[in-house]
KENUMI-822868 format. One record per residue: x negated, y negated, z negated of N, C-alpha, C in turn; residue in one letter. Coordinates in steps of 0.001 Angstrom, whole numbers, padded with zeros to 6 digits. Example, Ala and Ser with C-alpha at 12.3 -4.5 7.8 and 13.67 -1.06 7.14 Angstrom:
KENUMI-822868
(atom (-013190, 005690, -007800), (-012300, 004500, -007800), (-013200, 003300, -007800), 'A')
(atom (-012850, 002250, -007080), (-013670, 001060, -007140), (-012900, -000030, -007870), 'S')
//
This chain:
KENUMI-822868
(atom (008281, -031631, 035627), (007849, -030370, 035035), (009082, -029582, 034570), 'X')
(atom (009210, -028211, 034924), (010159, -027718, 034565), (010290, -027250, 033145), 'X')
(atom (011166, -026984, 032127), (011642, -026530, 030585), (012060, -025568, 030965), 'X')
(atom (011344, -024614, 030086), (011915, -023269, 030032), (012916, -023554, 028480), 'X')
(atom (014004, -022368, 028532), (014768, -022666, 027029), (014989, -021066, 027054), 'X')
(atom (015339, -021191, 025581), (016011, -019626, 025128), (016999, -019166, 024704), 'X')
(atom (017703, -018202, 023849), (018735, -017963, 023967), (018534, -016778, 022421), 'X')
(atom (019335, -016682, 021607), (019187, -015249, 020649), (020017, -014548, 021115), 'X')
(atom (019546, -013150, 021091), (020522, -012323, 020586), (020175, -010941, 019735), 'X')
(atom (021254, -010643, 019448), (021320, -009363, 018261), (021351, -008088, 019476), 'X')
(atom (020083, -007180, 018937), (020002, -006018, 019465), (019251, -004969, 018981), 'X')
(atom (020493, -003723, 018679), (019301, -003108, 017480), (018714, -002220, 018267), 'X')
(atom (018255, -002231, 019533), (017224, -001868, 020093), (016082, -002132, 020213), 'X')
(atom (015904, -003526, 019407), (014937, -004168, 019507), (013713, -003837, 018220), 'X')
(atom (014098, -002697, 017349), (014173, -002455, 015928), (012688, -002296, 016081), 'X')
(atom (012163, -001597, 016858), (010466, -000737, 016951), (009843, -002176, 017455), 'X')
(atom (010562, -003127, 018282), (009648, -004665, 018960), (009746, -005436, 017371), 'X')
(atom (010751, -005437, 016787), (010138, -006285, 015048), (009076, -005919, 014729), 'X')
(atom (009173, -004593, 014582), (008116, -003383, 013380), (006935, -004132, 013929), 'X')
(atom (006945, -003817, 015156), (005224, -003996, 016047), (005018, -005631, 015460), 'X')
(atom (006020, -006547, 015879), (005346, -008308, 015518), (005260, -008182, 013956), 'X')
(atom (006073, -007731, 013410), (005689, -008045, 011463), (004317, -007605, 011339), 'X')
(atom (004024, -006203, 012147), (003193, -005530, 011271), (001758, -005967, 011809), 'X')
(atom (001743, -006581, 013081), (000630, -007736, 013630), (000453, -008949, 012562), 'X')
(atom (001522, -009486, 012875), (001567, -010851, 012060), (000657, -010667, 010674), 'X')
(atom (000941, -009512, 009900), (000109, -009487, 008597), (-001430, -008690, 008875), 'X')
(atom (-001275, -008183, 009540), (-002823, -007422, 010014), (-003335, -008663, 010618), 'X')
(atom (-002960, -009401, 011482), (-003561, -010438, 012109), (-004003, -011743, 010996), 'X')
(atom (-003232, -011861, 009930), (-003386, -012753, 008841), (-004248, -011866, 007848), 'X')
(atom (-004695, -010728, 007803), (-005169, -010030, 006830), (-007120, -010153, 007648), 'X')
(atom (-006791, -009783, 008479), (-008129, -010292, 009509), (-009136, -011434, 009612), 'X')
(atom (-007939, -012774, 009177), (-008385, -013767, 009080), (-009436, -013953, 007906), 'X')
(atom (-008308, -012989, 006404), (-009123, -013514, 005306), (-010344, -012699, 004925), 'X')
(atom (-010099, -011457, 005748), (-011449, -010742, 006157), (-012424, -011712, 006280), 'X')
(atom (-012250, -012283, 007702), (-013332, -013065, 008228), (-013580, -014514, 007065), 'X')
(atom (-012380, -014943, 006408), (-013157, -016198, 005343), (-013932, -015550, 004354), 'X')
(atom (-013907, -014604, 003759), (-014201, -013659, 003109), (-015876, -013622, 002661), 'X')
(atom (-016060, -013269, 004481), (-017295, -012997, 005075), (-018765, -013946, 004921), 'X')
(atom (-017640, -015574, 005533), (-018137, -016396, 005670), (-018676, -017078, 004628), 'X')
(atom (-017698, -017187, 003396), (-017942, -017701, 002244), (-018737, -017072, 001443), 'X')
(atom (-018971, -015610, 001778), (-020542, -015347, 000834), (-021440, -015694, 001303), 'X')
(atom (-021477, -015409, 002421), (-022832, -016189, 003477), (-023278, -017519, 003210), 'X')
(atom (-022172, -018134, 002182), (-022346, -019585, 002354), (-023100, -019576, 001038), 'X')
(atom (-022557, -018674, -000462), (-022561, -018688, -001277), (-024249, -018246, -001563), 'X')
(atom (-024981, -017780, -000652), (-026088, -016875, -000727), (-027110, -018481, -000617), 'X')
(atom (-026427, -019437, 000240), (-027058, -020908, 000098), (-027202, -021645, -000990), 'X')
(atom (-027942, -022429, -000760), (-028747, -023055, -002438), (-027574, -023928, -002276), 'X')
(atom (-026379, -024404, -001182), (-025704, -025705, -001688), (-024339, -025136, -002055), 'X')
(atom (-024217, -026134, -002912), (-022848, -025815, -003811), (-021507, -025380, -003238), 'X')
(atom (-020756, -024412, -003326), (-019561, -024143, -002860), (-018194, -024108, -003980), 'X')
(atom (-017791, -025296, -003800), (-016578, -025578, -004593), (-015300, -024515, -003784), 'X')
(atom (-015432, -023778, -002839), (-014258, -023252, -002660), (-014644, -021422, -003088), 'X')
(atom (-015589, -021185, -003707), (-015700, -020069, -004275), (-014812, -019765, -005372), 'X')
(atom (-014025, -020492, -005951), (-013001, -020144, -006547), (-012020, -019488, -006159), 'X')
(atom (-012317, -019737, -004895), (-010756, -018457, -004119), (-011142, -017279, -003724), 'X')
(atom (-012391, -017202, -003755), (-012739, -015343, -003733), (-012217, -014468, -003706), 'X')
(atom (-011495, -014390, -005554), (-010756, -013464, -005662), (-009370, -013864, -004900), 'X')
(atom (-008538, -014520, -004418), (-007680, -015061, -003911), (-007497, -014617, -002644), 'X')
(atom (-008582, -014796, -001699), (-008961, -014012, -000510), (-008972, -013194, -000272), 'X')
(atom (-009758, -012325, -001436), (-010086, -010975, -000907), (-008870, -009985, -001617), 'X')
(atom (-008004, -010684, -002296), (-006666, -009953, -002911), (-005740, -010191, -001495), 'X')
(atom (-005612, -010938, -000686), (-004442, -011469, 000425), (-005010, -010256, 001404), 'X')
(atom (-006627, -010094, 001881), (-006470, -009501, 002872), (-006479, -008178, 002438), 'X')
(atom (-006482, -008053, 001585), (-005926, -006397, 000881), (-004693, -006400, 001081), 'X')
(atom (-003753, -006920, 000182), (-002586, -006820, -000047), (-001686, -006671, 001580), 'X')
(atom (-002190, -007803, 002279), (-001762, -007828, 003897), (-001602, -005850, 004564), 'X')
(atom (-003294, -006373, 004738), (-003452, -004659, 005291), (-002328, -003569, 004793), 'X')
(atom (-002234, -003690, 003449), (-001600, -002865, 002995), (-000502, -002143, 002734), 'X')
(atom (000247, -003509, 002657), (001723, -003456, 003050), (002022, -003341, 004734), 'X')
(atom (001216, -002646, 005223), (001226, -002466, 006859), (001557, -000861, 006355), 'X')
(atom (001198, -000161, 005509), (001195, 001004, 005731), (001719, 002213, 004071), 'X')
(atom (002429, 001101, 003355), (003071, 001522, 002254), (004679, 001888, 002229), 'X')
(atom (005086, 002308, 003621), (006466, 002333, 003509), (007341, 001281, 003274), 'X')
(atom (008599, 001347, 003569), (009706, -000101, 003437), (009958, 000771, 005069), 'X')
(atom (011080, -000515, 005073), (011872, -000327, 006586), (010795, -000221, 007877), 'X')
(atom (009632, -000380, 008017), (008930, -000135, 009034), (008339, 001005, 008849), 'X')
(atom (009004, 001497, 008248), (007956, 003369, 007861), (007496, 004096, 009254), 'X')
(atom (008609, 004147, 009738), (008543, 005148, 011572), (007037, 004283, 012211), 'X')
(atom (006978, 002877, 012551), (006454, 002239, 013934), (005295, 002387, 012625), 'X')
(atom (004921, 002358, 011085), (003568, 002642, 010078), (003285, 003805, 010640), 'X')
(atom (004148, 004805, 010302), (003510, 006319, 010225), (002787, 006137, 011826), 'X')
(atom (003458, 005753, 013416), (002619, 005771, 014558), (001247, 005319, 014448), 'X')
(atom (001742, 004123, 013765), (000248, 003214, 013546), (-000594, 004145, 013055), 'X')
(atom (-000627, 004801, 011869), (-001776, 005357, 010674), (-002098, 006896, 011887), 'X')
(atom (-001149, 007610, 012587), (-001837, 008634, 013598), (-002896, 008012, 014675), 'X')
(atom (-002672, 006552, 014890), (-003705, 006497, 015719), (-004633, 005698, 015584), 'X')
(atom (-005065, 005739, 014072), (-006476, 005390, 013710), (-007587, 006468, 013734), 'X')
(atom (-008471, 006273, 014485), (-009775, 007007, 014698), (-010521, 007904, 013858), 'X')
(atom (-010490, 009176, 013951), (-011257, 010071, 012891), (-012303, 009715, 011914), 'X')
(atom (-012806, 008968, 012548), (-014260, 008574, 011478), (-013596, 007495, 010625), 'X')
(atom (-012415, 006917, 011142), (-012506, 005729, 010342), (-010935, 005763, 009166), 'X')
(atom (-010816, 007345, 009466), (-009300, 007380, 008339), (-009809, 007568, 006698), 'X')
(atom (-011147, 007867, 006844), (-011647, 007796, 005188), (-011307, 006261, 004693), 'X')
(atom (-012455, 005324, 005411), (-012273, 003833, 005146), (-010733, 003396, 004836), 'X')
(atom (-010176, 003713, 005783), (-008400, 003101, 005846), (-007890, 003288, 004513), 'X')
(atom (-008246, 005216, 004491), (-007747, 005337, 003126), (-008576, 004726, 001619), 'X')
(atom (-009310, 004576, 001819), (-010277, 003727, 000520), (-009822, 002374, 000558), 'X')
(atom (-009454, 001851, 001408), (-008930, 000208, 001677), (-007925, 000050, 000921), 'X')
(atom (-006502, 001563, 001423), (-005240, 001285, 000446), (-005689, 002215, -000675), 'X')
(atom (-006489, 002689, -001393), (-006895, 003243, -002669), (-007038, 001823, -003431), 'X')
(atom (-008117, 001010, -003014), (-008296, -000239, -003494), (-007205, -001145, -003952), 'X')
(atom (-006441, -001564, -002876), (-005139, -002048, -002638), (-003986, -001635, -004055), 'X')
(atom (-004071, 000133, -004407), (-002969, 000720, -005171), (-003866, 000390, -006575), 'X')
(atom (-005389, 000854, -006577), (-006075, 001088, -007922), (-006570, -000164, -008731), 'X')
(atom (-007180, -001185, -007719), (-007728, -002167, -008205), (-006641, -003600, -008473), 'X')
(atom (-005930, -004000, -006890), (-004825, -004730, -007223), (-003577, -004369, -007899), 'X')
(atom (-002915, -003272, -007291), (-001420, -003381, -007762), (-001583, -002981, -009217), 'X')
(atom (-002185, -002110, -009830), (-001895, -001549, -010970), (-003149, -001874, -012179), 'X')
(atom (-002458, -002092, -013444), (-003500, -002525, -014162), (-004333, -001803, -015312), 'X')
(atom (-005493, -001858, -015924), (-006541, -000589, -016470), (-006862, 000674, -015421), 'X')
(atom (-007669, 000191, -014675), (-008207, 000864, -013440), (-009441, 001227, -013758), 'X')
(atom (-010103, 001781, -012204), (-011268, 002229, -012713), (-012420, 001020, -012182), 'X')
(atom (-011539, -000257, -012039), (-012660, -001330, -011545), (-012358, -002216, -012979), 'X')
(atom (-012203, -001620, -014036), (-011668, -002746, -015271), (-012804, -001481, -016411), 'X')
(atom (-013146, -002707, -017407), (-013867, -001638, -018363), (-013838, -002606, -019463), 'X')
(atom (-013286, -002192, -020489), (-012978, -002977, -021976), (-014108, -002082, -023103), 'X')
(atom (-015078, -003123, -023639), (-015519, -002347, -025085), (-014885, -002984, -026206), 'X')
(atom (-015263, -002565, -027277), (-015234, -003577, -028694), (-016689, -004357, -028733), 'X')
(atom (-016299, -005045, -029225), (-017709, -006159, -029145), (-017662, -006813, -030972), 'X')
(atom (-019014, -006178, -031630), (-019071, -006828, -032904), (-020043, -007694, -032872), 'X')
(atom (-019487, -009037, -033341), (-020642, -009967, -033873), (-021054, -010218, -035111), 'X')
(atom (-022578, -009847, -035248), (-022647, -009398, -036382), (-023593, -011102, -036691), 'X')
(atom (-024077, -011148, -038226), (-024457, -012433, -039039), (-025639, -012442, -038493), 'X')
(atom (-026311, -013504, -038495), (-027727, -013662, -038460), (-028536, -013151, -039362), 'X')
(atom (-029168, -011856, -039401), (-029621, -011525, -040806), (-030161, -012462, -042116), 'X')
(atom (-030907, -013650, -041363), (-031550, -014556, -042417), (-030074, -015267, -043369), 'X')
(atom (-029077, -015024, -042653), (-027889, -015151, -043750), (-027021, -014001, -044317), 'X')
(atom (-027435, -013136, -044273), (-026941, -011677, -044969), (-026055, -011169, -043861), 'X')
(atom (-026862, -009545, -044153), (-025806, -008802, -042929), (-024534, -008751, -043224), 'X')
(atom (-023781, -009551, -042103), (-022169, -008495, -042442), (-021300, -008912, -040870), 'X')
(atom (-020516, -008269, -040931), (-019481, -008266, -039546), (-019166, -009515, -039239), 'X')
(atom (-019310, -010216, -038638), (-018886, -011495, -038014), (-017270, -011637, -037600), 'X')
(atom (-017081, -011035, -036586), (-015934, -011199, -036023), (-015739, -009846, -035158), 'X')
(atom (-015002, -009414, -034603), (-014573, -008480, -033611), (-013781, -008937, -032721), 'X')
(atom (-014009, -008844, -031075), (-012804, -009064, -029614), (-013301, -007900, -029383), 'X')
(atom (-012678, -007965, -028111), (-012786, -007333, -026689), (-013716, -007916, -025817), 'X')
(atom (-014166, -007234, -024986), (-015349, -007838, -024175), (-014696, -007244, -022348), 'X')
(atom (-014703, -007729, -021652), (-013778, -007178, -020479), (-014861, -007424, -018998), 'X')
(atom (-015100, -006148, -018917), (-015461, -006465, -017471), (-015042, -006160, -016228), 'X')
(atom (-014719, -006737, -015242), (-013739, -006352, -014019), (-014581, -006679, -013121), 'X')
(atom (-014447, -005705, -011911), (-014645, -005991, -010360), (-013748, -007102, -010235), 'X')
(atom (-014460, -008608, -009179), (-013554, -009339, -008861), (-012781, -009250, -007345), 'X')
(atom (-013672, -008112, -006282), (-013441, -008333, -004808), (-014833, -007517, -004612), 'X')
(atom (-014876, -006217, -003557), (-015562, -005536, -002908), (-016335, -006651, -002234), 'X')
(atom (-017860, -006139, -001513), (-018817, -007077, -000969), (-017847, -007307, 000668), 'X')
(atom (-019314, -008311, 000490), (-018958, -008683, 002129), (-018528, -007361, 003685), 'X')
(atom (-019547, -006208, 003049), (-019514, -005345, 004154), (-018078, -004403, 004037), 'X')
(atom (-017475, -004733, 002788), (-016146, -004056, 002821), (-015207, -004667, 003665), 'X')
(atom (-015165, -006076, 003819), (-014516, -006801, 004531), (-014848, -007113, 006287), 'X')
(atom (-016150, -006805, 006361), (-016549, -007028, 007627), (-016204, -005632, 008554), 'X')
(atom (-016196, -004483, 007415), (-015145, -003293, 008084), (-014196, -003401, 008395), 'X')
(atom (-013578, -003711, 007299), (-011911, -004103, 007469), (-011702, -004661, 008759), 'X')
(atom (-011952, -005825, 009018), (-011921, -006624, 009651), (-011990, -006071, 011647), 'X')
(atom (-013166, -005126, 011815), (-013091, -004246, 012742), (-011740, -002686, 012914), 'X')
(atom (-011658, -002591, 011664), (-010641, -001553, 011876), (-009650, -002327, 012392), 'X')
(atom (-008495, -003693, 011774), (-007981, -004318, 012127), (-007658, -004386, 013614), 'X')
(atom (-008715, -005083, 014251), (-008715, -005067, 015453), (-008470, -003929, 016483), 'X')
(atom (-008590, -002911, 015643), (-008621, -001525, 016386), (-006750, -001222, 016587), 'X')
(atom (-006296, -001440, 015252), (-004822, -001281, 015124), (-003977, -002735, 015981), 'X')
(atom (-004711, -003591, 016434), (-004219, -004675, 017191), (-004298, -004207, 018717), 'X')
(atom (-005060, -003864, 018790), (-005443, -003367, 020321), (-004104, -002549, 020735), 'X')
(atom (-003921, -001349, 019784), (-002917, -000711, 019698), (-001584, -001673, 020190), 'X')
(atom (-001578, -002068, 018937), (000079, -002887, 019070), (000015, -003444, 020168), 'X')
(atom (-000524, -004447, 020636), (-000853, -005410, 021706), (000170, -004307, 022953), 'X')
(atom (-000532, -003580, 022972), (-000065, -002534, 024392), (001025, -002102, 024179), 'X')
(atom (001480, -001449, 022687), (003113, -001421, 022340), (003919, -002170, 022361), 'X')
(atom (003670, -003670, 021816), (004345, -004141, 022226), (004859, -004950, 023686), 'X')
(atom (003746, -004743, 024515), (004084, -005032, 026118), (005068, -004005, 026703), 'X')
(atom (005071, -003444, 026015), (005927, -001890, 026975), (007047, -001971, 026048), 'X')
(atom (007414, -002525, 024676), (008845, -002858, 024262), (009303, -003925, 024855), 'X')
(atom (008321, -005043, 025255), (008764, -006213, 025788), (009489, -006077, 027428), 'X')
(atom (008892, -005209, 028069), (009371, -004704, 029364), (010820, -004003, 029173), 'X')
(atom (010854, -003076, 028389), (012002, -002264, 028308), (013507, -003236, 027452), 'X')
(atom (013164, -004170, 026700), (013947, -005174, 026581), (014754, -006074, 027903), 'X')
(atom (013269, -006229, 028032), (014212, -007198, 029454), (014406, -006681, 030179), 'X')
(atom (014836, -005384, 030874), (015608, -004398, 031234), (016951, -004245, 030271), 'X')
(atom (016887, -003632, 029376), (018050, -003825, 028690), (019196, -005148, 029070), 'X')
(atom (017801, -006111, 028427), (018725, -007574, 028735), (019698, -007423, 030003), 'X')
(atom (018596, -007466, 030934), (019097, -007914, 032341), (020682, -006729, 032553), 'X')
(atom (020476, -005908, 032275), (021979, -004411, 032691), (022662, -004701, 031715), 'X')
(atom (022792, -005679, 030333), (023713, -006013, 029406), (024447, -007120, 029626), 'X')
(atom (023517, -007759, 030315), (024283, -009148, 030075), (024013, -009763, 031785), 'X')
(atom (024874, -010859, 031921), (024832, -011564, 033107), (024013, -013102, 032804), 'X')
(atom (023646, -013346, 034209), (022742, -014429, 033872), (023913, -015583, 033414), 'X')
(atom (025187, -015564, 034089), (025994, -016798, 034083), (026326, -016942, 031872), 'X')
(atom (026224, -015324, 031730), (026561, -015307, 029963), (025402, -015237, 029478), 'X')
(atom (023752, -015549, 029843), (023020, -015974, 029047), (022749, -017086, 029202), 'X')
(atom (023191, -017689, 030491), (022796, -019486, 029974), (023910, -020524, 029649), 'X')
(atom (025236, -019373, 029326), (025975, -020318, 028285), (025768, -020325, 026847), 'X')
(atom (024879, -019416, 026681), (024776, -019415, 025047), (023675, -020423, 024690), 'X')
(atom (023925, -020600, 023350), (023015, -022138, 022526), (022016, -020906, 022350), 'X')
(atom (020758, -021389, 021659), (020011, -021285, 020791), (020109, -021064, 019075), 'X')
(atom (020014, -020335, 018391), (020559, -020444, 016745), (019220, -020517, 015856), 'X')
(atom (019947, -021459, 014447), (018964, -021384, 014005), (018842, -020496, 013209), 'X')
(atom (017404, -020042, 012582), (017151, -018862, 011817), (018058, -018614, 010538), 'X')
(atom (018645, -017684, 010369), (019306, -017658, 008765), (018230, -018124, 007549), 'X')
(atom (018828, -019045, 006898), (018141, -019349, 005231), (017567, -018481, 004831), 'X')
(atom (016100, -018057, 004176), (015763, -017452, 003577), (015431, -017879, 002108), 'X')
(atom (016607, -017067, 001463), (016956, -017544, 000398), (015977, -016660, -001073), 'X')
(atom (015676, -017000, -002012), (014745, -016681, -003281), (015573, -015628, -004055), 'X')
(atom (016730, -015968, -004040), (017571, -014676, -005282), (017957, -013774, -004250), 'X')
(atom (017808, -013625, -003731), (017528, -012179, -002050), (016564, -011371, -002785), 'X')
(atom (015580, -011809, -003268), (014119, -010711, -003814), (014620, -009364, -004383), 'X')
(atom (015365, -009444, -004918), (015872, -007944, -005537), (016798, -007111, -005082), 'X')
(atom (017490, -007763, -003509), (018236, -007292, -002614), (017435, -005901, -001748), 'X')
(atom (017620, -004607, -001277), (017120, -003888, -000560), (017437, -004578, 001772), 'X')
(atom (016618, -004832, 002137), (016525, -004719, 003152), (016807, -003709, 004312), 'X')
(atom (018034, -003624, 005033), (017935, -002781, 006232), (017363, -002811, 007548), 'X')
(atom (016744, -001965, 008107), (016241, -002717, 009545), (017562, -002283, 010489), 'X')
(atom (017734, -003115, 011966), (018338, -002629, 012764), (018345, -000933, 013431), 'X')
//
C-alpha cells in the first residue's frame, strides 16, 4: 500500500484558505452543540432522569459563543465580512438576533435576560409583624428554547455550504502556486514540522494574520 507524506510550508497567500478552515472549524463545532442542544430537551421532556442536564447552560453558551466569534471581527474580518454578505435575506434578522444574544445575554452582564427585585421576608403574623430579613431575588434566562437552536443549526449549514466551495477553489489555486514555486526535487527534501507550542501567557499578545 502506498504512504502518502507531507511537507509545511509558510505562505502568506494562503491567508483567506486559514480564515475559511478556522471559521468552519467553529461553525462546524457550534452546529454540533446546536444539535446536543436539541436533543437533550427532547430527552428532558421524558419522564426518565437526565443527569447531563446540567450542561444546558454550558451548551447552549459554546454554540453561541462559537457562531459568534465567526463574525465579531479579529484578524479574519475580510473572509467574516464575505461570509455575513452571503447570508440569505430572510435569514439576516435571525443571524443578527443570534449575535444580539451572544453580545446581550452572554458577553455582558445586567441584561435584559437578568431581572433582580428586593425580596422582604416578612414574620409570621401569629408572631408579630415585622421585617424578617431582606436579599435579592435574581431571575435569569438560562439558554433560548430548542427552536432557537434548531435554527441556528440550519443557518450554519447554509454558511458551510458556502465555505465548502471557497475553500475548494483556494485549495486549487494553492497547488498552483505550489507547483510554479517550488520544484518537486525541493518538496520532497523537506521534513515535516511540528506545530509551534501554544503557549497560555500569549493570551494578552495581539495576533497577526499572514
Amino acid at each position: 500500500m502506498a504512504t502518502y507524506s507531507y511537507v509545511n510550508l509558510e505562505l502568506p497567500e494562503a491567508g483567506r484558505y486559514f480564515d475559511l478552515t478556522g471559521i468552519a472549524f467553529d461553525l462546524g463545532q457550534s452546529k454540533d452543540y446546536c444539535e446536543k442542544y436539541v436533543h437533550l430537551m427532547a430527552r428532558i421532556a421524558s419522564p426518565e432522569p437526565v443527569p447531563e442536564r446540567d450542561f444546558l447552560e454550558c451548551i447552549s453558551t459554546l454554540a453561541i459563543v462559537k457562531y459568534g466569534r465567526c463574525f465579531k471581527g479579529g484578524v479574519r474580518r475580510k473572509t467574516e465580512k464575505e461570509l455575513s454578505q452571503n447570508i440569505p435575506k430572510d435569514k439576516i434578522e435571525f443571524h443578527q438576533h443570534v449575535l444580539d444574544v451572544r453580545d446581550k445575554h452572554i458577553a455582558h452582564s445586567v441584561n435584559e435576560f437578568e431581572r433582580c427585585r428586593v425580596r422582604v421576608w416578612l414574620n409570621p403574623e401569629e408572631k408579630g409583624r415585622k421585617v424578617n430579613n431582606v436579599n435579592i431575588e435574581l431571575h435569569g434566562l438560562i439558554a433560548p428554547g430548542p427552536e432557537f437552536f434548531a435554527r441556528l443549526s440550519q443557518l450554519i449549514d447554509m454558511h458551510l455550504a458556502w465555505i465548502k466551495a471557497e475553500k475548494k477553489q483556494e485549495s486549487a489555486k494553492l497547488k498552483e502556486l505550489v507547483e510554479e514555486r517550488f520544484s518537486l526535487e525541493e518538496l520532497y527534501s523537506l521534513r515535516p514540522e511540528a506545530p509551534p507550542p501554544l503557549e497560555m501567557h500569549r493570551a494578552g499578545k495581539k495576533r497577526k494574520w499572514p
